[in-house]
MARTOR-873401 format. One line per field, with one value per atom (N, C-alpha, C, CB): residue in three letters; atom name; x, y, z. Coordinates in pm, whole numbers. Each point is the difference from the previous one (the first is absolute). Glycine has a CB too. Example, Ala and Ser with C-alpha at 12.3 -4.5 7.8 and 13.67 -1.06 7.14 Angstrom:
<nodes>
rest (ALA  ALA  ALA  ALA  SER  SER  SER  SER)
atom (N  CA  C  CB  N  CA  C  CB)
xx (1319  -89  90  -189  154  82  -77  118)
yy (-569  119  120  -117  222  119  109  -63)
zz (780  0  0  125  -197  6  73  -215)
</nodes>
This chain:
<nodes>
rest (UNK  UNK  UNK  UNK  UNK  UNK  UNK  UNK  UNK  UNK  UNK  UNK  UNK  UNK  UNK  UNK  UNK  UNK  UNK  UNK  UNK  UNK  UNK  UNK  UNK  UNK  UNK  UNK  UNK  UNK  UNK  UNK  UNK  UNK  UNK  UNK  UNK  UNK  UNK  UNK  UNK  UNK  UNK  UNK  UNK  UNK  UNK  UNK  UNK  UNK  UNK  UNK  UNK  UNK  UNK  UNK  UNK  UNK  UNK  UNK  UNK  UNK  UNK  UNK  UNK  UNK  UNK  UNK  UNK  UNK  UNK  UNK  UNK  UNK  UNK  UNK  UNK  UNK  UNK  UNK  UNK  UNK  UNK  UNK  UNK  UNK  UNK  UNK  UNK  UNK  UNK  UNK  UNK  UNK  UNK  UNK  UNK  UNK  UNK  UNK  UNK  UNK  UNK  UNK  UNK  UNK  UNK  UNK  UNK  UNK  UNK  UNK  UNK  UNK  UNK  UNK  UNK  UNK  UNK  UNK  UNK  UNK  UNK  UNK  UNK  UNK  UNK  UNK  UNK  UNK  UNK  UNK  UNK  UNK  UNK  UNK  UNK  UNK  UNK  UNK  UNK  UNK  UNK  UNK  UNK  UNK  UNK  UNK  UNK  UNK  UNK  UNK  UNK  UNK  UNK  UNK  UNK  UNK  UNK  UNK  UNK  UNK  UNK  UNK  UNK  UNK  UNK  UNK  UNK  UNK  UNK  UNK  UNK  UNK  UNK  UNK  UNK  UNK  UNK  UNK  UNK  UNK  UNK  UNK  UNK  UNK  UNK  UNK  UNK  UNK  UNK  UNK  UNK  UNK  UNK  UNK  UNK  UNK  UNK  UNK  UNK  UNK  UNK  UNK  UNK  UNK  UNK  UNK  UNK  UNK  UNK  UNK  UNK  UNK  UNK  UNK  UNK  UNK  UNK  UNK  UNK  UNK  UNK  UNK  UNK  UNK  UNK  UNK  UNK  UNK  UNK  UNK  UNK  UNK  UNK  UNK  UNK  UNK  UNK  UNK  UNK  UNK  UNK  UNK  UNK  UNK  UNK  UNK  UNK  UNK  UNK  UNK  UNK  UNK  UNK  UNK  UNK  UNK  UNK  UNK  UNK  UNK  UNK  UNK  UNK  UNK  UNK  UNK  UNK  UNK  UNK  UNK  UNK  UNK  UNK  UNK  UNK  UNK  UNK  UNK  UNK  UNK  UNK  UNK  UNK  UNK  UNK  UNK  UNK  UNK  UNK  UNK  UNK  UNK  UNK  UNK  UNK  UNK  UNK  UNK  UNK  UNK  UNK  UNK  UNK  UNK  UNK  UNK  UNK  UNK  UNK  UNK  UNK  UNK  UNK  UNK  UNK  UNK  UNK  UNK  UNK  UNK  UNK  UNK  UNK  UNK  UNK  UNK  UNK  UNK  UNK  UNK  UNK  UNK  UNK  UNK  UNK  UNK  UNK  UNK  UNK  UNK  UNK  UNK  UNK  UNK  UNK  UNK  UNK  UNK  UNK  UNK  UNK  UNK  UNK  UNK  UNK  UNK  UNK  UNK  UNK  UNK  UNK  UNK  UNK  UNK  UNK  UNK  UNK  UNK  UNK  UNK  UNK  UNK  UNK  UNK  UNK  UNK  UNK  UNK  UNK  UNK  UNK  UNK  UNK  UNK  UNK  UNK  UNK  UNK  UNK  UNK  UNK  UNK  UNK  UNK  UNK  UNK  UNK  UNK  UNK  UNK  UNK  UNK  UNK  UNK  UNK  UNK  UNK  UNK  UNK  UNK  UNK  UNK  UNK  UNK  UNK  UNK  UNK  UNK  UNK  UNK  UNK  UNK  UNK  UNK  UNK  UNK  UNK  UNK  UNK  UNK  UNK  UNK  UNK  UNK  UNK  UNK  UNK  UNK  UNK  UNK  UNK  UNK  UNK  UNK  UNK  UNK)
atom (N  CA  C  CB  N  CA  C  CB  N  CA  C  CB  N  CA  C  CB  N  CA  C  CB  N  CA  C  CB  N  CA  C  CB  N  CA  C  CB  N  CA  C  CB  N  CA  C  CB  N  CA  C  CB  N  CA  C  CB  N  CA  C  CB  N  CA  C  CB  N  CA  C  CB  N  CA  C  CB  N  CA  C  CB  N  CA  C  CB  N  CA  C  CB  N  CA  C  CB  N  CA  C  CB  N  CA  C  CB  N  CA  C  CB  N  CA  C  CB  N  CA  C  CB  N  CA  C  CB  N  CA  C  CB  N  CA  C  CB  N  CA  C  CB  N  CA  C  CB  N  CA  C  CB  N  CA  C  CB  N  CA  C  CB  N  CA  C  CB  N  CA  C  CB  N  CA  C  CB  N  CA  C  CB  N  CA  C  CB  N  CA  C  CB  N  CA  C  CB  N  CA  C  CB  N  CA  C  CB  N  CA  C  CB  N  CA  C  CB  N  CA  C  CB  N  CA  C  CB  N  CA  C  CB  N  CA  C  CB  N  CA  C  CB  N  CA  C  CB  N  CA  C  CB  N  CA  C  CB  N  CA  C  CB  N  CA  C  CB  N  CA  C  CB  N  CA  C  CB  N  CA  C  CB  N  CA  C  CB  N  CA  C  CB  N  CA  C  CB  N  CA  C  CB  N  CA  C  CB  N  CA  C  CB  N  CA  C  CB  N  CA  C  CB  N  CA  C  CB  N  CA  C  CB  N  CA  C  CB  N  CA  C  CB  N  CA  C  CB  N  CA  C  CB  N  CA  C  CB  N  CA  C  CB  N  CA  C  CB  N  CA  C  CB  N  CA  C  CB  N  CA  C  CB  N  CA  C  CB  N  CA  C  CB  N  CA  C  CB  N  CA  C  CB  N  CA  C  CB  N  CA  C  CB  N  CA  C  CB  N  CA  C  CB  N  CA  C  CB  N  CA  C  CB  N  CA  C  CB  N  CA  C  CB  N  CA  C  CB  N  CA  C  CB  N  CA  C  CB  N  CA  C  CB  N  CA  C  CB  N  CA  C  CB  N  CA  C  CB  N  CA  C  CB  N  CA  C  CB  N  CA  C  CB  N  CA  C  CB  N  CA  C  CB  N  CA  C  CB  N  CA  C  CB  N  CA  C  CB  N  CA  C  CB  N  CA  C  CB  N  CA  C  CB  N  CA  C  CB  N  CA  C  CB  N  CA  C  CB  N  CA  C  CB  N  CA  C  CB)
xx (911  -84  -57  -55  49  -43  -139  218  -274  -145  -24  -34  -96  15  -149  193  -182  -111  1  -26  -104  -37  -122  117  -99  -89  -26  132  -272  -58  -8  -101  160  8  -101  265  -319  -126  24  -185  262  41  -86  84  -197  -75  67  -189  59  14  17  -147  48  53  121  -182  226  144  52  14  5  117  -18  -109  -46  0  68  -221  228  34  138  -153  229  159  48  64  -126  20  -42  -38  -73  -11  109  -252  290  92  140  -127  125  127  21  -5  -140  37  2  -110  -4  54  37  -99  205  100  112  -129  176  145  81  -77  71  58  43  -119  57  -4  171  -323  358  163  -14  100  -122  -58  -120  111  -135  -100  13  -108  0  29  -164  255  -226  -131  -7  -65  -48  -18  -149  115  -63  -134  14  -31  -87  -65  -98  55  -81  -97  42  -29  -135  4  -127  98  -55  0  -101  238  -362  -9  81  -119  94  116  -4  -1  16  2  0  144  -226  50  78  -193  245  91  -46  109  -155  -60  69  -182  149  60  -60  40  67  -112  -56  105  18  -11  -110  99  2  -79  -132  117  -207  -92  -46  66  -135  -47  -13  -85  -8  -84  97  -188  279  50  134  -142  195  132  -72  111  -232  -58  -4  -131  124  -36  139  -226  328  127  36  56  -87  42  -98  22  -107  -93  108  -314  379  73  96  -41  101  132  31  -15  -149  -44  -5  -112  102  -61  106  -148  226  208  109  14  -138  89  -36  31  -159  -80  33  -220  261  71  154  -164  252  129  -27  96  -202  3  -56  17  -46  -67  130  -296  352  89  95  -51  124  57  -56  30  -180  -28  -33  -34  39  35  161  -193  257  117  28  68  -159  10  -90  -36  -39  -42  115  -189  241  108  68  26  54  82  -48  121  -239  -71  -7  -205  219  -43  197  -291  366  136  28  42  -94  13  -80  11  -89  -27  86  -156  239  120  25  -32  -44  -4  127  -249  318  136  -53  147  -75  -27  8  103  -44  33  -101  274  -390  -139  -83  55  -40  -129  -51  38  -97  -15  -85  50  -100  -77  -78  153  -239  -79  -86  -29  96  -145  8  21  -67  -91  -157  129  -88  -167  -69  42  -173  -106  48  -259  241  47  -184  295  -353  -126  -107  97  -83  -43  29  -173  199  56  18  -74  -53  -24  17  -165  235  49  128  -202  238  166  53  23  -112  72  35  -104  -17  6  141  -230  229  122  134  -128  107  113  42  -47  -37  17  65  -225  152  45  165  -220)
yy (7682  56  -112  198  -170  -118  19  -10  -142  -9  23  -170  261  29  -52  193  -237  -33  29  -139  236  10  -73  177  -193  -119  104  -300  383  18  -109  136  -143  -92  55  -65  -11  19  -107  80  -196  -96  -87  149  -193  -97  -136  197  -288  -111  33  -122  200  57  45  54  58  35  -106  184  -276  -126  -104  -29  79  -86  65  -83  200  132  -52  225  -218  -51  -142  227  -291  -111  -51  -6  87  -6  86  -35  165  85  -84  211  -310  -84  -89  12  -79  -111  77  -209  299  -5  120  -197  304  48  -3  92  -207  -42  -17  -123  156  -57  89  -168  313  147  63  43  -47  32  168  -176  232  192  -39  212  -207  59  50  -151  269  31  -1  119  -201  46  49  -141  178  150  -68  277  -307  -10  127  -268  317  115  -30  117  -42  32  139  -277  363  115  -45  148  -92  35  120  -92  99  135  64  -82  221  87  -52  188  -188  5  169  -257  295  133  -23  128  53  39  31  73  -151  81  72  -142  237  78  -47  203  -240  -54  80  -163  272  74  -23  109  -212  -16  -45  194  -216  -39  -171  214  -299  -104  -111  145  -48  -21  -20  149  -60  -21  -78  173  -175  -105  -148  144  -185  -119  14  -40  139  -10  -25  132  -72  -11  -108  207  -298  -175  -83  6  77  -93  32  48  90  26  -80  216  -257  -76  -153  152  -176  -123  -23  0  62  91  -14  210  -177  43  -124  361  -424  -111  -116  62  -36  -122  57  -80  205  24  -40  159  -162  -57  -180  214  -291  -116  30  -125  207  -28  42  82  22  -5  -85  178  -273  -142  -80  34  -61  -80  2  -47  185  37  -32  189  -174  -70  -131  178  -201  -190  -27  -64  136  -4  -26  141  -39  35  -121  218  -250  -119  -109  72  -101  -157  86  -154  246  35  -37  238  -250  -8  -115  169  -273  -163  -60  -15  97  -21  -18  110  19  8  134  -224  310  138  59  -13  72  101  84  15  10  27  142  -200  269  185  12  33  -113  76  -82  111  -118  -17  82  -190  239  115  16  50  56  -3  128  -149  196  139  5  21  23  12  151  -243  280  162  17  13  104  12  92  0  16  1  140  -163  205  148  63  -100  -2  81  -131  191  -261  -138  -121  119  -232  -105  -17  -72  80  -2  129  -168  222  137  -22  194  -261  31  -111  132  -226  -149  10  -121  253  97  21  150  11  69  -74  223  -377  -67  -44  -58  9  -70  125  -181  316  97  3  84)
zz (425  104  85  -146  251  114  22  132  -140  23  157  -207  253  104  85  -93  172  96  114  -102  162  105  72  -73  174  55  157  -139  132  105  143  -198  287  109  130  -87  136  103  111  -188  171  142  0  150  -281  -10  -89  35  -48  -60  -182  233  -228  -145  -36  -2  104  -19  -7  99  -80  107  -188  433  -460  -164  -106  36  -21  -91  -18  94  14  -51  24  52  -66  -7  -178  303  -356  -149  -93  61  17  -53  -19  113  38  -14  -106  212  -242  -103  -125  117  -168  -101  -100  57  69  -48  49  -68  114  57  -117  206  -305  -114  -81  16  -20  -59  43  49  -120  -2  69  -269  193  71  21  -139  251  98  171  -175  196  91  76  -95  221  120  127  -93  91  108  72  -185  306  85  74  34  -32  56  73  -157  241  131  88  25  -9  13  143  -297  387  121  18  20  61  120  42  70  -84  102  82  -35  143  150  82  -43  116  41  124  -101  103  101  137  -179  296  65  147  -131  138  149  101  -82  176  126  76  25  57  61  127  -211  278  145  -46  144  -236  -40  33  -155  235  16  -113  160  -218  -163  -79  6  -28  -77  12  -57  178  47  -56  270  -271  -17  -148  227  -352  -97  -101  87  34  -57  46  -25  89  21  -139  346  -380  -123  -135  97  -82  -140  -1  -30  171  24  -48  193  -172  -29  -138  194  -255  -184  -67  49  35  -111  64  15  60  9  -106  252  -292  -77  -137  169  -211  -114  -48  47  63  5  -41  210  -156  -32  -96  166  -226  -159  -105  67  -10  -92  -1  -9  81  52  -78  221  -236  -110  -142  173  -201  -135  -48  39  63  -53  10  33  38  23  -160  361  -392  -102  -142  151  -142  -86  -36  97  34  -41  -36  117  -103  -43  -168  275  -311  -132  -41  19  44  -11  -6  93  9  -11  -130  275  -335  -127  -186  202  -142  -82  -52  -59  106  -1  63  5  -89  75  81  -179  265  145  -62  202  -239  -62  -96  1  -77  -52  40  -196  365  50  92  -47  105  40  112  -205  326  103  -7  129  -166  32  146  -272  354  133  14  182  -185  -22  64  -250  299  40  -122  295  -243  -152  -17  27  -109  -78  -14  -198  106  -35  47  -239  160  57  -79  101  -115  -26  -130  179  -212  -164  -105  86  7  -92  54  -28  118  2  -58  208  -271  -94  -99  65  -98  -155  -6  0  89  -55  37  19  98  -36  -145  215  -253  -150  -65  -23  3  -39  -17  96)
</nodes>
């Protein structure tokens, strides 16, 4: 059975320590598998409909799902530095998901 680690990712200095300790010292674990995760805000849907207000609110969401695409870009930039470590590339893994209930209940029923 493969030892399994998940490593909550947030785009900080901690994160950036998190696998860099995961690197040293489980590069060596024959089965193992890791999962960086990060869970996201919805984002809503909004109708413009000729609306001012809201043509402007839908350039802020635009702005929103664009700053999520670079996040998920660096969850995988993430990934592979967990790969230049010595981690097989097939149990390492990417979760970007938005929140279900809220963070700390969806880390739960990940582990689950």
């Amino acid at each position: 059975m493969a030892f399994k680690v998940l490593i909550p990712y947030n785009f900080t200095l901690n994160d950036e320590k998190s696998l860099e300790f995961v690197g040293q010292r489980y590069n060596h674990e024959e089965e193992i598998e890791i999962t960086l995760f990060h869970a996201y805000p919805n984002l809503p849907e909004i109708d413009v409909k000729q609306d001012p207000i809201m043509e402007k609110m839908t350039s802020n969401v635009s702005y929103l799902l664009m700053q999520q695409e670079e996040h998920r870009q660096a969850l995988e930039t993430a990934r592979e530095k967990l790969v230049s470590y010595g981690f097989k590339s097939g149990d390492t893994y990417c979760l970007f998901q938005p929140v279900k209930s809220d963070v700390a209940t969806d880390i739960i029923q990940l582990c689950k």
